[in-house]
N, C-alpha and C positions, 0 to 999 in steps of 0.2 A: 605580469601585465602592468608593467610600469610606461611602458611608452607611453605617450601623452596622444589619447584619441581625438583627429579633429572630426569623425562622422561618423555614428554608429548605425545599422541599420535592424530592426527586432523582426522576427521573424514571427509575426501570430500574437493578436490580441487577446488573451484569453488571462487569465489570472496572472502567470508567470510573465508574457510579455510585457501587462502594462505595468506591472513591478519591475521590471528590467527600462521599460520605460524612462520610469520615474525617477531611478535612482541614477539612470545615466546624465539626466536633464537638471537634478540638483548637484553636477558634477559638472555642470556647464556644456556637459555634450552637446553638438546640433547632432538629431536622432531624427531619422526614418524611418518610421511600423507601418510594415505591410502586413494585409491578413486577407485569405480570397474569398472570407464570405463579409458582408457587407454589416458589418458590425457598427451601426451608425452611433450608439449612444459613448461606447468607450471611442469612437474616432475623436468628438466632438470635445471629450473632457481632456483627452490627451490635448488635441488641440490647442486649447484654452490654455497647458503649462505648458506648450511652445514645440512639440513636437510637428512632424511631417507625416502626415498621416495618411494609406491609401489602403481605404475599406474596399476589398469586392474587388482585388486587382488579381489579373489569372500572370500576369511576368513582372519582373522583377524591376526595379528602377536603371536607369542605367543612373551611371556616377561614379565619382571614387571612394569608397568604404573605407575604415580602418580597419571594422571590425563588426564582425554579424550576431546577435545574441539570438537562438535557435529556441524557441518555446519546446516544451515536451510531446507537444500534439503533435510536431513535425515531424516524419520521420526519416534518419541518415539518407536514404535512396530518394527525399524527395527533390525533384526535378529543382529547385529552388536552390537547397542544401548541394548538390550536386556544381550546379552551375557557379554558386559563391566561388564553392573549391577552384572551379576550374579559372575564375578568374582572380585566385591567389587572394582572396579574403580570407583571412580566420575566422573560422565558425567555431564558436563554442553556444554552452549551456548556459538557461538562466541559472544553476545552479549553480557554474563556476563564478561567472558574475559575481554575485552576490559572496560567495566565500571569499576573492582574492580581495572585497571592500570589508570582510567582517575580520573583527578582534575578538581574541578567545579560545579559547580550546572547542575544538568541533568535534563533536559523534558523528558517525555515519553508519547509520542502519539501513542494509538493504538485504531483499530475500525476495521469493514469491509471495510466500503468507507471513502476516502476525508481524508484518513490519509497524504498524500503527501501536498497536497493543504494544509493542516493545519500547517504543519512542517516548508515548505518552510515560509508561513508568520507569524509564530511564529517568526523564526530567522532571518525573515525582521525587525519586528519589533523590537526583542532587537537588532540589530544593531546599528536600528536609535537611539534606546536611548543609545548609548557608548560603550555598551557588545561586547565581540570578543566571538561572536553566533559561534558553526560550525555544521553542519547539517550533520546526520548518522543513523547508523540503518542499518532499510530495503532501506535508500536510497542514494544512492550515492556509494564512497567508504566504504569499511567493517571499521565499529567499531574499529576493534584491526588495523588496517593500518592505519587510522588516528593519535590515541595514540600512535605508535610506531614510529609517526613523531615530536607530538606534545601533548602531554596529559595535557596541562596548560591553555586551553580555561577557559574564564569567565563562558560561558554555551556550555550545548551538548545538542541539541534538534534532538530526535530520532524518527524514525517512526521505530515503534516496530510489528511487525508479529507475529501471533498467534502461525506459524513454530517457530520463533525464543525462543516465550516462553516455548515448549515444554519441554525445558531442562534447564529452569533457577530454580535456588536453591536461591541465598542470592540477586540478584537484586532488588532494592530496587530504583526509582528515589527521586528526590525530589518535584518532582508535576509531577504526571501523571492524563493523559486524555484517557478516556475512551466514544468516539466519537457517537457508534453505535455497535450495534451486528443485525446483519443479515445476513440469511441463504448464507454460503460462506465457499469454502473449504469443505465442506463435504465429498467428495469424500477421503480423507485423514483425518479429525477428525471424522467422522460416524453420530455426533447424535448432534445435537443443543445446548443442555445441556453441552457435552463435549469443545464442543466449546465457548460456555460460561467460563465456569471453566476456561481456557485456557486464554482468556482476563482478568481472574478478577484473574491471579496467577501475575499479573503485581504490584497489590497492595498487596500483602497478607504479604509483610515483611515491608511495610511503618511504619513510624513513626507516633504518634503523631501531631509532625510538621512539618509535612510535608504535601503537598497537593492534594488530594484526589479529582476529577473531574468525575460525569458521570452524562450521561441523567436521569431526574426524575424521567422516569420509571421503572431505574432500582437500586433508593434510598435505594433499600431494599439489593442488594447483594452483597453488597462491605465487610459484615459482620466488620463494622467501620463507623464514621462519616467522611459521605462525602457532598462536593459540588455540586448541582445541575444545571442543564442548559437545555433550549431546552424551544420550543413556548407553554409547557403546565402552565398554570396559579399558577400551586406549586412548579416549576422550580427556583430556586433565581435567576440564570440571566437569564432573560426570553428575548430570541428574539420575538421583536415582530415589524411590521413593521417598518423594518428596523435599529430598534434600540434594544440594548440593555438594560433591566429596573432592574435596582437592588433595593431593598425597596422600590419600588416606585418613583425612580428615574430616570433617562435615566445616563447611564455611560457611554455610547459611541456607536457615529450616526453614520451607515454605507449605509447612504440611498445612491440609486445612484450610488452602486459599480458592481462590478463583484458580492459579495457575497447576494446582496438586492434581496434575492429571499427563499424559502419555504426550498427549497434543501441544500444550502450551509449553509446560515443564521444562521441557529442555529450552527456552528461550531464556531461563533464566538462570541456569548454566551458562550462557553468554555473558549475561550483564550479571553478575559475579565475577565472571574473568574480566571484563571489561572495567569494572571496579575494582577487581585486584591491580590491572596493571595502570591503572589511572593514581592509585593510591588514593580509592574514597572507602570510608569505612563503610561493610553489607551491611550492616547494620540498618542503614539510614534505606537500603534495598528491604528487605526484611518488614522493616515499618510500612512502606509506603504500597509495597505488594498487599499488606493486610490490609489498607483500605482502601487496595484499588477496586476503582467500578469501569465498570464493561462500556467501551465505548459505545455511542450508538448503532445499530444494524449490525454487531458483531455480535451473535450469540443471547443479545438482547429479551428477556422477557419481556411478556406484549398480553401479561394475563391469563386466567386461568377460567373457564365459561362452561357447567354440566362437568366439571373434574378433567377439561381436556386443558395443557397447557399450549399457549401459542409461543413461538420464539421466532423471533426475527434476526434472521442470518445475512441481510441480503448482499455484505461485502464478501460472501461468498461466490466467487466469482469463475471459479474454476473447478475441475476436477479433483485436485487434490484439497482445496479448502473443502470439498462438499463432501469426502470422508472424513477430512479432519471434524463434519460437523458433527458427522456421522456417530461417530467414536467419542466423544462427548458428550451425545444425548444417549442416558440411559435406558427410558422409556422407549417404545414402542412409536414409531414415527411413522407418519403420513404426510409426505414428503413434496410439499409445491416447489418445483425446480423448471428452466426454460430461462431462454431468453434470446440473444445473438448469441452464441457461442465462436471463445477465443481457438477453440480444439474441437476435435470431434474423436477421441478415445473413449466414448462412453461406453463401450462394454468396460473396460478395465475395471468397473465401480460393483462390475455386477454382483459379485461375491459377497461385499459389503451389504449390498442392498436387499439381499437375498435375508440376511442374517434381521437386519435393523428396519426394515421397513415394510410396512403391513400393503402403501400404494401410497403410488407417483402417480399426481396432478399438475400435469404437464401447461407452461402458458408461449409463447413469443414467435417468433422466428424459426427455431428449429426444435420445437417439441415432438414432431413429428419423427425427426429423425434420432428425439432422446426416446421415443415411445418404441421404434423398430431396435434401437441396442438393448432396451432394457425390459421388455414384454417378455420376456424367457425366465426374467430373473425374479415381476414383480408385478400384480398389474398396476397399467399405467390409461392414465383417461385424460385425453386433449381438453382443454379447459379452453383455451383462450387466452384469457386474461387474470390477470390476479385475482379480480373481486370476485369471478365464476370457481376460482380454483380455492381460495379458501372459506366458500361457503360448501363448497360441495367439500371439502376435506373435513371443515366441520362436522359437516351431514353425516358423514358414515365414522367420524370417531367416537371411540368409548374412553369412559373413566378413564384414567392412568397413564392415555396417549399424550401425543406433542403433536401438532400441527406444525412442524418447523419449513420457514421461509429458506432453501439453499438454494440459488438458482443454479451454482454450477456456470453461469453464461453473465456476459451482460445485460445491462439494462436497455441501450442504448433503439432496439427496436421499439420499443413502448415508451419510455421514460429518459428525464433528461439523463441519469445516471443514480447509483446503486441506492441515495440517499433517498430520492426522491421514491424510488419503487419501496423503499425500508420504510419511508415517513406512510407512504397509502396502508402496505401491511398491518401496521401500528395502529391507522384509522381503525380500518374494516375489523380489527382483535377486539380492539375496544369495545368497537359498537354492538358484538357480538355478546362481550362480557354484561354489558349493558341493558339486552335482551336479557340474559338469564335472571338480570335483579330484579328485572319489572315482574319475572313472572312468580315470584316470592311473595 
C-alpha cells in the first residue's frame, strides 16, 4: 500500500472507523466516512479534524476513491462493499490499514473462543521478558488509533476477527495462531466452510519465515507447513496434563493455574509453540500465566451469597463457549443462558446439560426456542430478563451450587453488548451477596 492515496473513503463510524479515520487524516488524506445510522456526536468530532462526514446516509457518495477502509460491522455481501468492488475501489480492513502503518513484529491470534484470554497473556508475557507488547485488533482501542499514536512497538499482538478478515488483501503477521474453529457467527458467514476459509485467509500471504500455528486437526488446511498444538498425541506441543511436551520433553509447567484444565490448556500449547518459534524464552509464558487474572465477563467470580457461588460468563456467546463453561464449572449449575442467538444447534449441548445442570433460566429473544431443544434434557423456565432470571436461579439454589451467567447467544436483543449484560450480572450478585450480610 505504498501508492500515494489522494481520497479515502471509511465505511462505518464505530470504533475501528473513526480510528481508520484519524490515522488516514494525520497522513494528510482528504477522507469520506459514511455510516447509515445517524451517529451525530462522532460525525461532529471527526469533522472538527477535517474529515467529510455522512451520518444517516442509505448510498454511497459518488466520486473518485483511491481506497475504501471497511469497518468490521460491515459485512463482505453488503450492498455498499459489493458496489465499491464493482466500481474497481479496493476495499480493505481497518485492520489491514493499521498493520501496513505499524513497525514490529505482529501476532495474530484468531479462533472462535479464548482469542482474548490468549492475546492478553501473550502480551503479558513478552512484557516480562523486555518487549513494549501493545494489545489490539478485535480488542481494546482500533488498530489504525493506536498507530496513529505510536506505530514503533517491539510487537503488536492482535485478536483478529473472522468480520475483520472479510476484507483483508496483503495482511500478512508474523506468527499467527489459529486457536479453534467452531460453529460461530453463522448467522452472518452461512455455512462452516465459509467460515473456515475466512480464519485460514489469516495465513494465506505468510512467508516462509514466518510462523504458522493451528490445532492438529486442522494440519491439513493451512495449504503450507505449519505448527501443531492441542491434547492430540500428533500435536508437536501437546498439552497434556498440565504441561506442555515438545519431542518428548515438557517445555513449560502450567500445573496449578487458571489455564490447568481441558478447556483453556491447550491454548497454551500454542503460545509455547509461538514462543518457541519467535525465539522468546517460556519461561517469561510460565511467569506471566501464574498471575494471570481472568479477564472481565469471562468465567468471572461475582461472589458467593447462602454458599451459592455466582460467575459471570457473559462473553459466552455461543454454543461451543457455553460447554466450554460447562466443563470448567465443577459444581452443580443453574444455568441463566438466552439472548439473540448466532445459531440455533441447541440440542447438541443436551448431553452436557443433562450431566452439569440441575435448571436452565431462560432470558431474550429466543429463550423459548432454547426452552423447546432443551426441556427433555433439563428443566428450563422463561425468565425474561436477567434481573427475574438470576433471582429466581438464586431462589431454588443450594450450598455448593453456581449460578453461572452463559448466555450461549448475544446480548444485542436487551443490551448494548456482552459487557454491558456482564457489568448488570455483577450488579444484581453483588446485591444479592449483600443481602446475605445484612441478615448476620
Amino acid at each position: 500500500m505504498t501508492k500515494k492515496i489522494k481520497h479515502a473513503l471509511v465505511l462505518g463510524l464505530g470504533a475501528s472507523g473513526r480510528g481508520a479515520v484519524r490515522l488516514l487524516l494525520a497522513e494528510g488524506v482528504p477522507v469520506t466516512a459514511v455510516d447509515s445510522q445517524p451517529v451525530l456526536d462522532a460525525a461532529r468530532f471527526l469533522e472538527k479534524d477535517g474529515a467529510h462526514v455522512l451520518a444517516g446516509c442509505g448510498a454511497l457518495p459518488g466520486g473518485s476513491f483511491d481506497l475504501a477502509v471497511v469497518s468490521p460491522g460491515i459485512a463482505e455481501d453488503h450492498s455498499w462493499v459489493t458496489s465499491l468492488k464493482e466500481r474497481g475501489i479496493p476495499c480493505i480492513s481497518e485492520l489491514e490499514l493499521g498493520w501496513s502503518r505499524c513497525r514490529g513484529r505482529v501476532w495474530a491470534i484468531t479462533g472462535s473462543n479464548g482469542k482474548s484470554t490468549l492475546v492478553k497473556c501473550c502480551a503479558d508475557s513478552l512484557t516480562r521478558a523486555g518487549r513494549r507488547a501493545r494489545i489490539s485488533g478485535n480488542y481494546g482501542l482500533s488498530f489504525c488509533e493506536q498507530v496513529a499514536e505510536d506505530p514503533s512497538a517491539d510487537d503488536w499482538v492482535l485478536e483478529v476477527s473472522s468480520f475483520q478478515l472479510e476484507t483483508v488483501c496483503r495482511f500478512r503477521p508474523d506468527i499467527g495462531i489459529l486457536l479453534n474453529v467452531l460453529p460461530n457467527h453463522l448467522d452472518r458467514h452461512g455455512t462452516m466452510q465459509h467460515y473456515l476459509e475466512l480464519k485460514l485467509r489469516m495465513f494465506a500471504r505468510m512467508r516462509p519465515k514466518d510462523v504458522c500455528i493451528v490445532p492438529a486437526p486442522l494440519a491439513w488446511a493451512c495449504g503450507r507447513s505449519a505448527v501443531t498444538f492441542g491434547p492430540e498425541e500428533a500435536a508437536q506441543f501437546r498439552w497434556l496434563d498440565g504441561r506442555v511436551v515438545h519431542d518428548g520433553k515438557t517445555v513449560a509447567d502450567y500445573t496449578g493455574t487458571l489455564f490447568d484444565n481441558d478447556v483453556m490448556g491447550p491454548s497454551l500449547a500454542a503460545l509455547s509453540a509461538a514462543f518457541a518459534g519467535a525465539a522468546v524464552d517460556l519461561r517469561f509464558a510460565e511467569e506471566a500465566v501464574r498471575l494471570f487474572e481472568p479477564l472481565p465477563h469471562r468465567m468471572q467470580p461475582a461472589g458467593t451469597a447462602r454458599g451459592v457461588e455466582f460467575v459471570n460468563n457473559s462473553k459466552a456467546t455461543n454454543i461451543a463457549a457455553l460447554a466450554a463453561s460447562l466443563k470448567m464449572t465443577k459444581k452443580p449449575v443453574r444455568l441463566i443462558a438466552g439472548g439473540q442467538a448466532k445459531e440455533e444447534r441447541f440440542e447438541e449441548i443436551k448431553d452436557l446439560l443433562a450431566k452439569r445442570v440441575q435448571s436452565a433460566y431462560l432470558i431474550g429473544r429466543d429463550s423459548e426456542k432454547m426452552s423447546s431443544a432443551w426441556s427433555g434434557a433439563v428443566p428450563c423456565r422463561l425468565c425474561g430478563n436477567l434481573e427475574q432470571a438470576i433471582r429466581a436461579a438464586w431462589a431454588d439454589a443450594r450450598p455448593g451450587e453456581v449460578v453461572l451467567l452463559a448466555p450461549a447467544c448475544t446480548s444485542y436483543d436487551q443490551f448494548r453488548d456482552f459487557a454491558e449484560r456482564g457489568e448488570q450480572f455483577m450488579r444484581l450478585a453483588a446485591a444479592m451477596v449483600k443481602e446475605t450480610e445484612n441478615e448476620k
